[in-house]
C-alpha positions, 0 to 999 in steps of 0.5 A: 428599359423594358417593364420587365427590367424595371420591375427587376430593378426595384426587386433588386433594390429592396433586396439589395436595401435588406442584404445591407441591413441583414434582414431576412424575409422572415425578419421582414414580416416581424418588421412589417407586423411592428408597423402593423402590415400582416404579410407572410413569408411566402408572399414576400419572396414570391413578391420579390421574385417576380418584382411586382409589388407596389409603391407601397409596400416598398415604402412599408418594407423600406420603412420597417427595416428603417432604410430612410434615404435610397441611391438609384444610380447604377 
């Protein structure tokens, strides 16, 4: 795969993990400010748009919203 399609895979994972928990980005951002990381909404689509986010912010994101195991099989 290409760094392209990595990038919309964990795009789509994070999305997909948000979708299951029915959190939305402005949830996500009071979510994240619980945990003491300040984003704004914009950011976090423009984040999720492009897929270039780092390790750590998944981590934060993931946590926030309390997901605590992930599948990476297609």
């Amino acid at each position: 795969m290409s760094e392209t399609e990595w990038e919309k895979r964990v795009s789509n994972l994070l999305k997909a993990e948000l979708k299951r928990k029915g959190v939305t980005y402005a949830g996500l951002v009071e979510k994240l400010a619980e945990i003491g990381v300040e984003e704004k909404e914009a950011n976090i689509k423009n984040k999720l748009s492009r897929g270039k986010f780092s390790a750590v912010f998944l981590l934060q994101s993931l946590s926030a919203i309390g997901c605590h195991t992930l599948s990476l099989s297609d």
